[in-house]
C-alpha positions in Angstrom: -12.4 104.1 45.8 -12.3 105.3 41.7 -13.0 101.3 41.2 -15.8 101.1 43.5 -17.7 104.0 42.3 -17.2 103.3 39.1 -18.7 99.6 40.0 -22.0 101.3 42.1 -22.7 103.3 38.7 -22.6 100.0 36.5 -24.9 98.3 39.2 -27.0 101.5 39.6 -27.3 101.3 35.4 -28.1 98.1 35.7 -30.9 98.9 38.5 -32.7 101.8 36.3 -32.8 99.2 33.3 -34.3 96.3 35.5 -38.0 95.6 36.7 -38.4 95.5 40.3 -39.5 92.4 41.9 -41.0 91.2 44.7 -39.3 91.1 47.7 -38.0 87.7 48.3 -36.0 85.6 51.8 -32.5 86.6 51.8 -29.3 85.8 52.8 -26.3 88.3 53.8 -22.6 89.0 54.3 -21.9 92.5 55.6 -18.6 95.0 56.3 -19.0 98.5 57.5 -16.7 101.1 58.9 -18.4 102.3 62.7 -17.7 106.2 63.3 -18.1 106.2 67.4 -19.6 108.9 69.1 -18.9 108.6 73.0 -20.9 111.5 74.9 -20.2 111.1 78.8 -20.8 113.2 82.1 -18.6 112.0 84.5 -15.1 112.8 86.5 -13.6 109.3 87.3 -14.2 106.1 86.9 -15.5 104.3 90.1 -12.3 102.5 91.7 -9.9 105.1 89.9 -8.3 107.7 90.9 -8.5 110.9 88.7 -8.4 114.9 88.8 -10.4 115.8 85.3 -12.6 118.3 86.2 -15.3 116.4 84.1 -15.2 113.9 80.6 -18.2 114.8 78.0 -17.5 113.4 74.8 -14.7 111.3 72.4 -14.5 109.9 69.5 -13.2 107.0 67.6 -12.6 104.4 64.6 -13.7 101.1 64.3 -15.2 98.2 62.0 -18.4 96.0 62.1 -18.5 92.3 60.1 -21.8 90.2 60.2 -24.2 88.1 58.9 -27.8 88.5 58.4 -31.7 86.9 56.7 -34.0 88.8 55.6 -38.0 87.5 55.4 -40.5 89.6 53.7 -43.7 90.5 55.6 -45.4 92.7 52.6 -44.5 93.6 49.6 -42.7 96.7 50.4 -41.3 95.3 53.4 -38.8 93.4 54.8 -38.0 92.2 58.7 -34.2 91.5 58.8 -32.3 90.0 62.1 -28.2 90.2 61.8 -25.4 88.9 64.0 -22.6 91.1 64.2 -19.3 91.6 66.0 -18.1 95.4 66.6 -15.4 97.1 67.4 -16.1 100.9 68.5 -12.8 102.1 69.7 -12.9 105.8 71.2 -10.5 108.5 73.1 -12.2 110.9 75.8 -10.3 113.7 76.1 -10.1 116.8 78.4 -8.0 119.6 78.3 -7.3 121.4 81.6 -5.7 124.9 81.8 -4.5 126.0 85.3 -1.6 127.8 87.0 1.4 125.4 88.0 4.5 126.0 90.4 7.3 125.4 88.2 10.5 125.9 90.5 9.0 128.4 92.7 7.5 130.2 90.0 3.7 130.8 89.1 3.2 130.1 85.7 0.2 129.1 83.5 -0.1 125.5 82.6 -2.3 123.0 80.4 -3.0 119.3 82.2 -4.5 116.8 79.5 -6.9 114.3 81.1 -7.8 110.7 78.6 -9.4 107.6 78.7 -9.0 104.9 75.9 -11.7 102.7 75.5 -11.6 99.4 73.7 -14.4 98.0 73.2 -15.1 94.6 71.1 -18.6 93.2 70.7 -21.4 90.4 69.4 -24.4 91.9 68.6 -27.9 90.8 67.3 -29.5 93.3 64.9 -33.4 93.6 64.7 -35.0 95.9 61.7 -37.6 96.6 59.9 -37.0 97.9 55.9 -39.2 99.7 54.0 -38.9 100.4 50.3 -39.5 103.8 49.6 -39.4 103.4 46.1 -37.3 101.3 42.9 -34.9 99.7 45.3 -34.4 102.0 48.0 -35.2 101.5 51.4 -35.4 103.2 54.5 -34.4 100.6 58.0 -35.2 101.1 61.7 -34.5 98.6 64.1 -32.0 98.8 67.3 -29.2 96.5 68.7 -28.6 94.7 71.6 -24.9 93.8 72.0 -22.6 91.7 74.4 -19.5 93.6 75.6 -16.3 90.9 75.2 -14.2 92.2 78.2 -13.8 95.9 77.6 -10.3 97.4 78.7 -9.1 100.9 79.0 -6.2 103.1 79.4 -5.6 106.1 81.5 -3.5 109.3 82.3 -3.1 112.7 83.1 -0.3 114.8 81.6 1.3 118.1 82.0 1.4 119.0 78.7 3.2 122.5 79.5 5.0 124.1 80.7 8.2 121.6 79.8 9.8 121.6 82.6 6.8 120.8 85.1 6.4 118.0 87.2 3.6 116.4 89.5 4.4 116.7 93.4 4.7 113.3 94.9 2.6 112.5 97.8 4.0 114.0 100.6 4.5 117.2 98.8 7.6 116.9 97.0 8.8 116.8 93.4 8.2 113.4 92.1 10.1 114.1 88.6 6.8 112.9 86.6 4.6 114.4 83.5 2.4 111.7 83.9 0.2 110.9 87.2 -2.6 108.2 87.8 -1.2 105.8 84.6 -3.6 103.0 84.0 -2.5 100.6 80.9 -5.0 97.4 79.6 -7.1 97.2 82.4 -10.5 96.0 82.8 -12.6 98.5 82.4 -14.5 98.7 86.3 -18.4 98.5 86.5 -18.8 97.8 82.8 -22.5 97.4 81.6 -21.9 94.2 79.5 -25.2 94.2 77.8 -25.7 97.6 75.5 -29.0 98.6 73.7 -29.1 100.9 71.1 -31.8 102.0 68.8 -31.0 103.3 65.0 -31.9 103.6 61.6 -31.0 104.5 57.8 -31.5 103.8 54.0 -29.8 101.4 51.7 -30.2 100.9 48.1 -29.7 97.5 46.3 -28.2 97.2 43.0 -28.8 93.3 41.3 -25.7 91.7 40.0 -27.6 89.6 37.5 -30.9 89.3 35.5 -33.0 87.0 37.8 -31.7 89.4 40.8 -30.5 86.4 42.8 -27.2 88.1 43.5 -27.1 91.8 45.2 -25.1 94.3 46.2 -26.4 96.6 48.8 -24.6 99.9 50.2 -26.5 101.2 54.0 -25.7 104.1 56.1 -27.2 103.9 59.3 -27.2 105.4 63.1 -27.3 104.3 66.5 -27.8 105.6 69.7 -27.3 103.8 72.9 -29.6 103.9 75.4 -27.9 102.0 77.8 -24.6 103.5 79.7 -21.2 101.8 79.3 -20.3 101.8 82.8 -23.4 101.8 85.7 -23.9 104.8 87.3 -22.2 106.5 85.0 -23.4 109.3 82.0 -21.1 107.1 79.7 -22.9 106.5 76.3 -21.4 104.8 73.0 -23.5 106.3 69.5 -22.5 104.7 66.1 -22.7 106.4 62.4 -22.5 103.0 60.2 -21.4 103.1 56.3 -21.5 99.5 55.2 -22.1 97.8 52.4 -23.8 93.8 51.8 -23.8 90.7 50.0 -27.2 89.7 49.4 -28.4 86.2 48.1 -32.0 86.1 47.2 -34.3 82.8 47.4 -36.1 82.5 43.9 -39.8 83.1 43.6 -41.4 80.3 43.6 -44.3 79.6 41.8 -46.0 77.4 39.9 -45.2 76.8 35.8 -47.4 76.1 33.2 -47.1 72.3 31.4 -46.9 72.0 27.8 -47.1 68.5 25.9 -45.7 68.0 22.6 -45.2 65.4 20.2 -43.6 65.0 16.9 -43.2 62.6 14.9 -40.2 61.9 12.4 -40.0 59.1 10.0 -36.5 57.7 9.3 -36.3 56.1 5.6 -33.2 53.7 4.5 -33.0 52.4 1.0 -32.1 48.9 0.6 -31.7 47.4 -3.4 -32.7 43.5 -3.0 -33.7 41.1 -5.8 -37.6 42.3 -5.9 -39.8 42.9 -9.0 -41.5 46.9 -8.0 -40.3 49.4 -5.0 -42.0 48.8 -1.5 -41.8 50.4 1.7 -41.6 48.4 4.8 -41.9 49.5 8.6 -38.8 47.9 10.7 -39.7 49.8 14.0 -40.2 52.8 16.2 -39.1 54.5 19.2 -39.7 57.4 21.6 -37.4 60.0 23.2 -38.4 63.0 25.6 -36.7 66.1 26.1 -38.1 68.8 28.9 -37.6 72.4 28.3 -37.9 74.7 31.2 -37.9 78.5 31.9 -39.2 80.3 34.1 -42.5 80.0 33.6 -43.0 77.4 31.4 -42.1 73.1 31.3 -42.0 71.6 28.3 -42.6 68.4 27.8 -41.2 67.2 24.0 -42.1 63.4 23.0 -40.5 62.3 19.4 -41.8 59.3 18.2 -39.2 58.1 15.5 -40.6 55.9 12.9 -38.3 53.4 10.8 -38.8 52.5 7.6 -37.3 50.4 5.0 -37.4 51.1 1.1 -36.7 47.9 -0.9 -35.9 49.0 -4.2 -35.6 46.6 -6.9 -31.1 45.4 -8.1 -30.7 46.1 -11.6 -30.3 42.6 -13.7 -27.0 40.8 -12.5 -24.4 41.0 -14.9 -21.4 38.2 -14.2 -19.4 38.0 -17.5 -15.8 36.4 -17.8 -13.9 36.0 -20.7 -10.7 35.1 -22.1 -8.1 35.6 -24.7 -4.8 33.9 -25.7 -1.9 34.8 -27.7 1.8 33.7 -28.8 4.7 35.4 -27.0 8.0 34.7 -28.7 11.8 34.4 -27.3 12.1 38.2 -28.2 9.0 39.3 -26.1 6.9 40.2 -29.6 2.8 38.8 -29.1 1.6 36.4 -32.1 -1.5 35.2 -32.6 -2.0 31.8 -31.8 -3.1 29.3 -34.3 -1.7 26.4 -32.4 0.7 25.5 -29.7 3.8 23.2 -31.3 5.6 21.2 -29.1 8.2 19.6 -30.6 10.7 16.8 -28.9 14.8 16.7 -29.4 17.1 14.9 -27.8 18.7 16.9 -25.3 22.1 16.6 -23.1 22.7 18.0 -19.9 26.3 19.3 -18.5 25.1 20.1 -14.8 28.1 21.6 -12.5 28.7 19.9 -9.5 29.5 22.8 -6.1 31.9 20.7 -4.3 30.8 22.3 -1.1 28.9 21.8 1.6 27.1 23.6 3.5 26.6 23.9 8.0 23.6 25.5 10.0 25.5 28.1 12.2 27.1 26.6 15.3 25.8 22.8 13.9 28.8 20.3 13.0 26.0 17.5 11.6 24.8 17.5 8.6 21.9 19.2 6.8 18.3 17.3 6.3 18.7 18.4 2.7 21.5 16.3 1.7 20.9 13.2 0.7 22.2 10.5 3.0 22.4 6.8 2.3 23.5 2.9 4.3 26.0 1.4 2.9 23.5 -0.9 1.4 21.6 2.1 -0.5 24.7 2.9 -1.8 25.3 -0.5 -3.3 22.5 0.8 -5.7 23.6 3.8 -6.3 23.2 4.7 -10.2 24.1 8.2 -11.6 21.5 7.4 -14.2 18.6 7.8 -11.6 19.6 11.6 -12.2 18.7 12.2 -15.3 15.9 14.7 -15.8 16.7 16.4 -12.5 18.0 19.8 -12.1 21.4 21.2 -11.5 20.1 22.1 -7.8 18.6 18.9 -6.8 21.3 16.9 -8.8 24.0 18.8 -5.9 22.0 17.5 -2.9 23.5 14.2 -4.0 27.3 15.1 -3.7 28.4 13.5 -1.5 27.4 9.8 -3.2 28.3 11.5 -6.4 31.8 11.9 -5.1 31.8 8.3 -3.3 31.2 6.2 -6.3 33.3 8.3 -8.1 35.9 7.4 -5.8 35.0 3.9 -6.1 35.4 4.2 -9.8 38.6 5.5 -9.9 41.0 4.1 -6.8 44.1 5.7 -7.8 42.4 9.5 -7.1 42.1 11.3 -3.8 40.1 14.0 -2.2 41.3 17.0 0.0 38.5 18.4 2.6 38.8 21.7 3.8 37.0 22.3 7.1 36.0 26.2 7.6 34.0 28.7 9.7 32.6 31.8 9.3 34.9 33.3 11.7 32.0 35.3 13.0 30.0 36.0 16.4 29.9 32.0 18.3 32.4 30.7 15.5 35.0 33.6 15.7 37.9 31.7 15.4 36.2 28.3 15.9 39.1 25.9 14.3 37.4 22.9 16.5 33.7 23.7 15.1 35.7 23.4 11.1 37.7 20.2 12.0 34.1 18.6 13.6 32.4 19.7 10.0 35.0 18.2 8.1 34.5 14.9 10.3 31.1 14.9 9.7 32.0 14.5 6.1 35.0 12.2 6.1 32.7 9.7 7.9 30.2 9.6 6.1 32.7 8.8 3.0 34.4 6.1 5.1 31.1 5.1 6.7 28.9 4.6 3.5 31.4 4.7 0.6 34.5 2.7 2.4 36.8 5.1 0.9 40.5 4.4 2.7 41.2 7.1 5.1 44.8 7.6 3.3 42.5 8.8 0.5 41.1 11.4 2.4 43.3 14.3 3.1 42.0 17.2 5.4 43.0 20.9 6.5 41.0 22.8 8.8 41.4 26.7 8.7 38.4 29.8 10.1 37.3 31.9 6.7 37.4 29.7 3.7 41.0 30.7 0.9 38.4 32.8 -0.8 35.5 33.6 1.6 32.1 35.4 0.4 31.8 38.8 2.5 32.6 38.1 6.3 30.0 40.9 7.4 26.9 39.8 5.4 24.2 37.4 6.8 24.7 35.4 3.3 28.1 35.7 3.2 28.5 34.0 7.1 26.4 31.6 5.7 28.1 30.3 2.7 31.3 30.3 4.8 30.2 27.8 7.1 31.0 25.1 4.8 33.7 22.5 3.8 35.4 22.2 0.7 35.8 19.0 -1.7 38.9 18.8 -4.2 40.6 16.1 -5.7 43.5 14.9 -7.6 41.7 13.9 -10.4 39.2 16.6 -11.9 37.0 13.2 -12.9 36.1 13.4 -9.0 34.5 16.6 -9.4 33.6 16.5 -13.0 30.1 17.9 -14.3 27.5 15.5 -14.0 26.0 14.8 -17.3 22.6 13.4 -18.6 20.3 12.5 -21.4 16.5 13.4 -21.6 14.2 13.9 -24.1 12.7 17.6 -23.7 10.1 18.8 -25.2 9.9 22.4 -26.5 7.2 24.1 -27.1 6.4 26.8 -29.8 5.3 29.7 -29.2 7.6 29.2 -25.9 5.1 31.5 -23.7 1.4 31.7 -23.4 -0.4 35.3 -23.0 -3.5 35.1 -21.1 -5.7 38.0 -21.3 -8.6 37.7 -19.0 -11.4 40.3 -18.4 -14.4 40.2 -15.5 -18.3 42.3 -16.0 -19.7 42.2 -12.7 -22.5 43.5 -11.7 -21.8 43.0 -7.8 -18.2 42.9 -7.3 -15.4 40.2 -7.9 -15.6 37.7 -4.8 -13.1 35.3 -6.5 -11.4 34.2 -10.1 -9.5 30.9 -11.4 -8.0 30.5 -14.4 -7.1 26.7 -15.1 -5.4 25.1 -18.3 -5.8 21.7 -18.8 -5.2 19.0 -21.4 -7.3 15.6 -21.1 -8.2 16.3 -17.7 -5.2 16.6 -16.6 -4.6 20.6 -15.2 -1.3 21.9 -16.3 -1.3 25.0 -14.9 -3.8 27.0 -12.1 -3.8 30.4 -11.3 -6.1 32.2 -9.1 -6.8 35.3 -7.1 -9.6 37.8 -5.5 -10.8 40.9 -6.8 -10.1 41.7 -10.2 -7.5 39.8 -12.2 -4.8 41.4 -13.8 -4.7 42.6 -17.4 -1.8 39.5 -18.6 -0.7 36.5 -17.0 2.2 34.8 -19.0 2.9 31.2 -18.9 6.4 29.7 -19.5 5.3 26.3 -20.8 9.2 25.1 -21.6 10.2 25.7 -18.1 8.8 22.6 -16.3 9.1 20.0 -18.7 6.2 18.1 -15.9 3.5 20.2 -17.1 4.4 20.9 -20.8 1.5 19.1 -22.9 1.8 15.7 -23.8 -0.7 15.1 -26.5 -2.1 15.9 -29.8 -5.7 17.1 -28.3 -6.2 20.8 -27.4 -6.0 22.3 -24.2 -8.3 24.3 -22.4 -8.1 27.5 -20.7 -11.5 27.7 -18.3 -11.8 31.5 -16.5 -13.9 30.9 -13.7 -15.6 34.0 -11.1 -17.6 34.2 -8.0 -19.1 37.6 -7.4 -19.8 39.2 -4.1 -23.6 37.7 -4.1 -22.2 34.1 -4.4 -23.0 33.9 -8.2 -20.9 32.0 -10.5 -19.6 32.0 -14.6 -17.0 30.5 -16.6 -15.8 30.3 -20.2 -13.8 28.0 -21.7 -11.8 28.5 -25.0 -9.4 25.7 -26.7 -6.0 25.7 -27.8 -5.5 23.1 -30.5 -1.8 21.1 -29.9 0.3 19.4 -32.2 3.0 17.1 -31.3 6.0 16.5 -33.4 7.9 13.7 -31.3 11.5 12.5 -32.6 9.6 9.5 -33.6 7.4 11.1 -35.9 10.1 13.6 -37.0 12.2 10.3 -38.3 9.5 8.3 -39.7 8.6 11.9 -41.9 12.0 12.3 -43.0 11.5 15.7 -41.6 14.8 17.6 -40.0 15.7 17.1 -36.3 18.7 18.5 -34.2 20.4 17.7 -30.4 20.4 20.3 -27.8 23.0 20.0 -25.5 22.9 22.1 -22.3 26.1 23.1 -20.1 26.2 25.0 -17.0 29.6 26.8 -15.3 29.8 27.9 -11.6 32.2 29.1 -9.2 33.3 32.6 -10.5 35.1 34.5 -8.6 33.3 37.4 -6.4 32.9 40.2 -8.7 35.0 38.4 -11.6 34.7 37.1 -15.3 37.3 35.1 -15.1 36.8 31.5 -16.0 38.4 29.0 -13.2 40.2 25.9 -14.3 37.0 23.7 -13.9 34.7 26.2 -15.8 38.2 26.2 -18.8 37.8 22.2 -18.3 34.1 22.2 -19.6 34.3 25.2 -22.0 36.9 23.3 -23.7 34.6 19.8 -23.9 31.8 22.3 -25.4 34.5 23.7 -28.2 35.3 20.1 -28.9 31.8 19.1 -29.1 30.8 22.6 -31.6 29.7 21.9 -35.1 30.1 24.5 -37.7 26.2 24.0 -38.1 25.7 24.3 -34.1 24.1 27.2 -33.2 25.2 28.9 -29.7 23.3 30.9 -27.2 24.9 31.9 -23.9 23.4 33.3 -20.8 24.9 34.6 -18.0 23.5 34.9 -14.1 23.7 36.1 -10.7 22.6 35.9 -7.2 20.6 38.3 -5.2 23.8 39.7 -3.5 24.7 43.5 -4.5 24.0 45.8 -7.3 21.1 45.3 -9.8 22.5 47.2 -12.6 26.4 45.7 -11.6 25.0 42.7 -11.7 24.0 43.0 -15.1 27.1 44.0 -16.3 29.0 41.2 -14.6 26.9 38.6 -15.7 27.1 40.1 -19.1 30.9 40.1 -19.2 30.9 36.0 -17.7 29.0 35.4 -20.9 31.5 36.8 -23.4 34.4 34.9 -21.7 32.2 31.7 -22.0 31.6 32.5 -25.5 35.5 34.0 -26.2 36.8 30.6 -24.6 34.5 28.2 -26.9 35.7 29.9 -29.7 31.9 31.5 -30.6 32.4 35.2 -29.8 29.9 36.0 -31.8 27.5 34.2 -30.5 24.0 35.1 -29.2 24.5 35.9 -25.6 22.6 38.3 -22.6 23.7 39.0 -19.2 20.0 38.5 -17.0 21.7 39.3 -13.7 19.6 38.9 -10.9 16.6 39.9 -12.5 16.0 36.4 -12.8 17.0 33.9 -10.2 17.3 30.3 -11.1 16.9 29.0 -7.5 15.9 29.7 -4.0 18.2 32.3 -2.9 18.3 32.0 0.8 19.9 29.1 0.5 23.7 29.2 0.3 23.9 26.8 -2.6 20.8 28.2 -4.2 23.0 31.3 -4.4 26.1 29.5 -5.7 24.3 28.0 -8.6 22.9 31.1 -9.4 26.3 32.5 -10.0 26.2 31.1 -13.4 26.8 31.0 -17.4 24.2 28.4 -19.4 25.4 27.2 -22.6 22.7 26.1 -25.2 24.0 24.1 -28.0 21.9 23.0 -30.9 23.1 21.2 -33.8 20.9 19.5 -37.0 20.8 16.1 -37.2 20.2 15.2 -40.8 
């Protein structure tokens, strides 16, 4: 109840703040509580029996629930019909004082006489409201209401003395307090249609600003004017405290129209290749947006205009240039005057990896060897080799090791057929033996080499495996192994070529880009007599040095006494294009000229040792063998420079260090410990490192020899 009164004086706030409106068709949810008045005139109800002297009045609780609609007919008033349903429960009582017999004794006594009433009911509403003033109203109307099968309950009770009873019907004691008991019965002669007439005020308090939403509180009375039984003075009057949801149509009426427009212009600057600014129109185009209130609709065009401002490209600027310089073998940029390449006869000691190499799970082998007929091999000349590199020299092996053979019939070979023990070949002995087949065949097939020649042994990991659990070691484990009796089977494999070396050994491009619109595309190309030695290209902007090594393909070292040139070429974002070219003037000194000047000359002989041991600086008996040829071949004028090399597998920094520690053995066992050496590591990798030989040549020493020929 503290809730609700505190709601009524928010709404009632609300009310004395708020303009009131016209009255407007409504819709309604009511609850009430029904204070019954019954006022009667009668002894018994026809049909029943009963000894109350006479019933005049009772009264009772109850409830009321409907629904209503409300139509104005004026301004001030309203003509409402609801539907209801009603219960108006009620107790007439009467109290009877009289003298009772109570074992053969007179004594005063009290008989209580009552009749319970319940009574449910629809009923349809009529009224007519008035407002009195701000939002109160005053309501007449009536009710006419259907009666849903009234019941009642009856007795008469002694009430005292205690120990009373009725006499039964032939006089006696009948041992009952209670006489002429009636329980849910219909109630007899019942007037099923009741009119009643009433009135009250209510009071409405808006729940929001447009007063759509209502709350309405009423107090009302009725008084029947028809009897609830016939023939009987039997009335049913109502007091009524209720209170209503009320939903209120809005007014309707009509709103004013407003047109707007507006207009917007929408600019975009565009630079394009034009001499002065100008502004062009592209297009146009309309929205609408309605606003509406209560009163008001407006109507909102925009008309958006689009324009274009062409606005003239600063000039294009598209500028490449170029600079070169000298880099020598200590790192230390020269400027170039000229590039000197000078020719000496060179020799070259390449090792030969007596090992080769399966795909996993394959017994046949690799596409990269290379294979011959035994007709090929008629032709077979180890001079075709010359020139080639220690890699592509080892692809031959296997014809290397047949002629060899050929050459000397008294040696013999032992193959070694292995697995990598690992996933499909664990333990594979079969898979070895087929590898080692594949080889021995091909010896027998192409090279006619006596099978008593060939001795075999097939075993899982190789005697001194690369690292099981590795993806390169399992590779370089799937192999089989060639030794011999004779280390001239196996020997290094050496050539003579004519190299040409040039001076400064690298070439220091410096190339810079102005553009104006943005660097599409760049190419730097160096060329000597149309011929292009050397390309580079790239997108964007190039970067600040590019080095070429011009002594490490002898294919593209220059070849003639005219100069080269170095053309920077560049595209910019608009399609434009510029170039420079610069020259680099070359001078030959071939060992031609060299003799026929008297001028000083000198051989370069280059030597190469493999299979080290994993992690070792140890030199094996076939690296001893050729470090011992190089100590024969040493000069006390020759000039030594050693360099030792890695693989890709493990440490960088290790790496160093091992490779560092191979060269000083190298130089230690030719007798030149003070020569110039490095350890490189795997900072830079001779060959293609996911290849298993790639990796076994890069475990390496090089051994540069030169010596003055006077």
């Amino acid at each position: 109840m503290k809730t609700l009164f505190v709601f009524l004086v928010l709404c009632s706030f609300n009310v004395v703040t708020a303009q009131t409106d016209t009255l407007r068709t409504r819709y309604s949810m009511t609850g009430g509580y029904l204070y019954t008045i019954h006022t009667a005139d009668f002894r018994a109800l026809p049909g029943v029996p009963n000894c109350c002297p006479k019933f005049t009045d009772g009264i009772g609780n109850g409830f009321m629930a409907g629904i209503g609609m409300g139509i104005p007919i004026g301004d001030d008033l309203l003509l409402s019909l609801r539907m209801s349903y009603l219960k108006h429960d009620a107790i007439l009582r009467r109290e009877e004082t009289t003298n009772i017999i109570n074992q053969g004794v007179s004594q005063g006594g009290l008989f209580v006489h009552e009749i319970t009433s319940r009574i449910r009911a629809i009923g349809l509403e009529p009224s007519l409201g008035y407002r009195l003033f701000g939002q109160f109203f005053v309501n007449i109307g009536g009710r006419a209401e259907v009666l849903l099968s009234p019941e009642f309950d009856q007795q008469e009770r002694i009430d005292s003395p205690s120990g009373a009873t009725f006499t039964d019907a032939g006089g006696g004691n009948s041992g009952q307090r209670i006489r002429n008991q009636v329980v849910n019965q219909p109630l007899p002669n019942a007037q099923v249609l009741q009119l009643s007439v009433g009135g009250g005020i209510s009071y409405e308090l808006p729940l929001n600003r447009n007063r759509s939403w209502l709350i309405v509180p009423e107090v009302s009375y009725y008084y029947s004017l028809t009897p609830l039984v016939q023939n009987l003075t039997w009335n049913v009057n109502t007091i009524r405290a209720g209170i209503s949801l009320v939903y209120q149509l809005q007014p309707s009426h009509k709103k004013q129209t407003i047109y707007d427009t507006l207009y917007k212009r929408d600019t975009i600057d565009k630079k394009m290749r034009i001499p002065t600014i100008k502004l062009v129109f592209l297009n146009s185009e309309n929205s609408t947006k309605i606003i509406e209130n209560d009163s008001i609709i407006n109507i909102i065009t925009t008309i958006t205009e689009h324009y274009e401002r062409q606005i003239p490209l600063p000039p294009i600027v598209l500028k490449p240039s170029i600079i070169a310089v000298g880099v020598d073998k200590n790192g230390i940029e020269k400027p170039l005057g000229e590039l000197i390449i000078e020719e000496f006869l060179s020799e070259y000691y390449h090792p030969l990896l007596t090992y080769i190499f399966f795909d996993s799970s394959s017994a046949n082998l690799p596409s990269r060897y290379h294979t011959l007929t035994d007709k090929q091999a008629n032709q077979f000349d180890m001079r075709k080799l010359r020139g080639m590199k220690a890699l592509d020299i080892y692809y031959d092996v296997l014809n290397i090791i047949g002629s060899r053979l050929l050459k000397y019939p008294q040696a013999t070979i032992t193959l070694t057929g292995c697995n990598s023990d690992n996933g499909v070949e664990k333990g594979n002995k079969e898979l070895s033996s087929e590898r080692l087949e594949s080889v021995k065949s091909y010896l027998q097939a192409v090279w006619n080499i006596d099978t008593y020649r060939i001795k075999t042994f097939i075993r899982n990991l190789p005697l001194k495996p690369s690292n099981p659990l590795s993806y390169d070691g399992m590779q370089e484990n799937r192999r089989v192994e060639i030794a011999s009796n004779m280390p001239e089977i196996t020997d290094v494999v050496n050539t003579n070529d004519t190299i040409r070396v040039p001076s400064p050994p690298v070439l220091r491009f410096k190339p810079s880009i102005i553009s104006s619109e943005g660097i599409a595309t760049w190419h730097i190309t160096i060329s000597q007599n149309g011929a292009v030695l050397q390309h580079y290209e790239g997108t964007s902007t190039p970067p600040t040095e590019i080095n070429w090594n011009v002594a490490k393909s002898q294919t593209t070292t220059p070849q003639y006494d005219t100069p080269i040139t170095i053309t920077i070429e560049t595209k910019d974002r608009e399609g434009n294009v510029a170039e420079q070219t610069i020259t680099l003037p070359t001078k030959q000194r071939t060992i031609a000229k060299k003799k026929n000047d008297k001028t000083g000359d000198k051989r370069i002989e280059n030597y190469g040792l493999i299979l080290f041991d994993f992690g070792k600086s140890t030199l094996s008996e076939r690296n001893l063998r050729v470090t011992n040829f190089v100590k024969g071949r040493l000069q006390s004028n020759s000039t030594v420079n050693l360099s030792g090399y890695t693989d890709r597998t493990g440490n960088l920094q290790i790496n160093e260090r091992l490779s560092a520690k191979r060269a000083a053995s190298s130089a230690l066992s030719i007798g030149r410990p003070n020569a110039e050496q490095k350890g490189v590591g795997q900072t830079e990798l001779l060959y293609d490192n996911d290849l298993p030989e790639g990796r076994q040549y890069c475990r390496t020493v090089q051994i540069i020899v030169e010596t003055p020929i006077p």
